[in-house]
Kinemage of the C-alpha trace (Angstrom):
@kinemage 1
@onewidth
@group {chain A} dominant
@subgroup {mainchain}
@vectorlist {calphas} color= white
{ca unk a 1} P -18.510 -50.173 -7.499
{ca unk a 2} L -19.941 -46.768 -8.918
{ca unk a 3} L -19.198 -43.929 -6.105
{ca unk a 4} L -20.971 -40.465 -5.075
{ca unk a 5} L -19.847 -37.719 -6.705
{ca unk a 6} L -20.543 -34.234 -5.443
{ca unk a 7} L -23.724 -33.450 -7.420
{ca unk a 8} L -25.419 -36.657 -6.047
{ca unk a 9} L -24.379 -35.852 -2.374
{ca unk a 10} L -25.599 -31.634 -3.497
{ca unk a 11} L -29.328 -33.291 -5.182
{ca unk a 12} L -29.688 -35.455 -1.951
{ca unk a 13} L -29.271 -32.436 0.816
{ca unk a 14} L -31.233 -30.567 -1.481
{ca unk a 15} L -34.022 -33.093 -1.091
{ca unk a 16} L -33.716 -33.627 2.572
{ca unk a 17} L -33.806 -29.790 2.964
{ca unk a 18} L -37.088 -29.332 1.138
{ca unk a 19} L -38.593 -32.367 2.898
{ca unk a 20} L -37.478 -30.850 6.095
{ca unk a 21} L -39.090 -27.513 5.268
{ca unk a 22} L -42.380 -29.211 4.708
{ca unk a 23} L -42.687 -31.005 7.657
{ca unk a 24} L -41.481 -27.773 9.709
{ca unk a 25} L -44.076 -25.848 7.850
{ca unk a 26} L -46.612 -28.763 8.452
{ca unk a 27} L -46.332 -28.488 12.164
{ca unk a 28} L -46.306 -24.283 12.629
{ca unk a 29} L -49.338 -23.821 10.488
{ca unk a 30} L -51.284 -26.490 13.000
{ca unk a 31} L -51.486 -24.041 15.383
{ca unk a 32} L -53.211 -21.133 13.741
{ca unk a 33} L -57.077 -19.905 14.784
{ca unk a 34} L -59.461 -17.822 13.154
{ca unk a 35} L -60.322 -14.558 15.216
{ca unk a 36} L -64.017 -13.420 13.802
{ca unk a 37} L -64.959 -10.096 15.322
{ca unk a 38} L -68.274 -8.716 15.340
{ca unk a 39} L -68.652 -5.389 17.404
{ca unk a 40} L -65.556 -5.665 19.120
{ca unk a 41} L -66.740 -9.229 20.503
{ca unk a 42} L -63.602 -12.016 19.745
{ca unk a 43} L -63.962 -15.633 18.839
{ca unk a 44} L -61.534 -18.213 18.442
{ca unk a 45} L -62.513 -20.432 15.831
{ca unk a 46} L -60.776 -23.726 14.716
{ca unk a 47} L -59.449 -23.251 11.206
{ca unk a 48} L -59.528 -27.461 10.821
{ca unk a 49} L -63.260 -28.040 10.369
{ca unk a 50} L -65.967 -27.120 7.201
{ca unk a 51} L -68.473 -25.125 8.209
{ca unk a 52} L -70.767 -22.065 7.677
{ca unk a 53} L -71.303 -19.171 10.184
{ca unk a 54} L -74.421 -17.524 9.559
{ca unk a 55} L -74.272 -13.686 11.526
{ca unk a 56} L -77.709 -12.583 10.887
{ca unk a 57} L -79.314 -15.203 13.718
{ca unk a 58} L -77.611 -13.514 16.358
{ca unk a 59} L -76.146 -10.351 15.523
{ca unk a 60} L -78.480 -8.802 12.490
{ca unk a 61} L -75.824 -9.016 10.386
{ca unk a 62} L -76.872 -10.690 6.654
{ca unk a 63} L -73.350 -11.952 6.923
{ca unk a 64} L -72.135 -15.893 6.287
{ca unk a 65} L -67.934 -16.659 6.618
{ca unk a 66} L -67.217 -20.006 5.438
{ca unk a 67} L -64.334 -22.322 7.325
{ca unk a 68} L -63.081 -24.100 4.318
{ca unk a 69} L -59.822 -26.978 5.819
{ca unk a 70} L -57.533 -24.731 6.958
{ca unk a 71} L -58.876 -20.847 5.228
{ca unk a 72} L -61.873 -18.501 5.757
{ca unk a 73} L -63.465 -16.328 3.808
{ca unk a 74} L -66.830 -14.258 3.944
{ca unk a 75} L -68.623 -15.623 1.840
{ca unk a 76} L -71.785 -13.199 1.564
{ca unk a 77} L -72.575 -9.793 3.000
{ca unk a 78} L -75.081 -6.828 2.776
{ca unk a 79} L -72.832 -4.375 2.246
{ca unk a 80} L -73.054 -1.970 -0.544
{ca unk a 81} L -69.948 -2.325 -2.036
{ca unk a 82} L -68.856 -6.164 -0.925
{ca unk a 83} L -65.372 -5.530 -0.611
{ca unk a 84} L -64.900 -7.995 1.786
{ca unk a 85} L -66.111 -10.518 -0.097
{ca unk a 86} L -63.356 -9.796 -2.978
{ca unk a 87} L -60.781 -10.658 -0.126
{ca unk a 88} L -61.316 -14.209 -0.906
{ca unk a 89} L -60.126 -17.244 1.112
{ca unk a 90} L -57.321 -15.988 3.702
{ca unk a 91} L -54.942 -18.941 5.265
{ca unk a 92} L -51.757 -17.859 5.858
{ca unk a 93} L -50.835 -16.041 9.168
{ca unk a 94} L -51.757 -12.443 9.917
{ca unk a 95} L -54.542 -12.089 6.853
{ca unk a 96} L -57.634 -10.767 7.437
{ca unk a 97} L -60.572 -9.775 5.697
{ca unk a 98} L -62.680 -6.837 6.883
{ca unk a 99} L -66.507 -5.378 6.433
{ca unk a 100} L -66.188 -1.724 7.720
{ca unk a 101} L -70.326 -1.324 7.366
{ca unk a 102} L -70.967 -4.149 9.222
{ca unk a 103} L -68.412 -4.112 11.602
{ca unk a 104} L -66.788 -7.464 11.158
{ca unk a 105} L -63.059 -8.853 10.372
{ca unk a 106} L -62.234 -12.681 9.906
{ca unk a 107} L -58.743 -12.568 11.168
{ca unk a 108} L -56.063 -15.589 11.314
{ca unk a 109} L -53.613 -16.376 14.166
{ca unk a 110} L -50.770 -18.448 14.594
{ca unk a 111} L -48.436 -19.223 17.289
{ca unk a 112} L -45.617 -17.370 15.405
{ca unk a 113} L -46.148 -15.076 12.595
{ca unk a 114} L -43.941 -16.081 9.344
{ca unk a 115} L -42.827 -12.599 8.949
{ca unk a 116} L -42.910 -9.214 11.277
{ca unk a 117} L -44.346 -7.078 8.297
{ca unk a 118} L -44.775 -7.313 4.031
{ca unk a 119} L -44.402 -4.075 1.993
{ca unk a 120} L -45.251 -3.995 -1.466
């Protein structure tokens, strides 16, 4: 009868670890929102559904953010220089992605932030 040596016991924790991890990191991320704010009005948005918001029907705004399973992004604007659209989809916790003209941010909030601050 063959026995365990200590890399099999090291490659199984290993794999329980990471399997652990992704089921942790499964159920914090289900609680994260999207915050859209147009002229310092707040929405809470569910992050789980598909769907287009387009911001010129009721604000004037020739804005459209797109809610794509679990990220955002704004997905057309009027502004001159469309730097918010070069944000691109946002999905983890704390990104954002702001139109200064226009006065809108696409922001995204979770129960607990995965880190305090990033410097780079």
């Amino acid at each position: 009868m063959k026995r365990f040596s200590f890399f099999d016991l090291f490659f199984v924790s290993i794999l329980l670890a990471g399997l652990y991890y992704l089921i942790y990191h499964q159920l914090v991320s289900a609680n994260k929102s999207l915050v859209l704010t147009v002229e310092e009005k707040r929405y809470f948005l569910n992050l789980k559904s598909k769907k287009l918001i387009d911001l010129s029907r009721e604000y004037g705004k020739n804005m459209v953010v797109e809610i794509d399973s679990g990220r955002a992004r704004i997905k057309e604007s009027d502004c001159k220089d469309k730097i918010c659209i070069s944000f691109g989809f946002i999905s983890k916790c704390g990104e954002s992605a702001i139109c200064v003209p226009n006065r809108v941010s696409i922001h995204i909030e979770c129960d607990e932030n995965e880190y305090d601050a990033v410097s780079r």
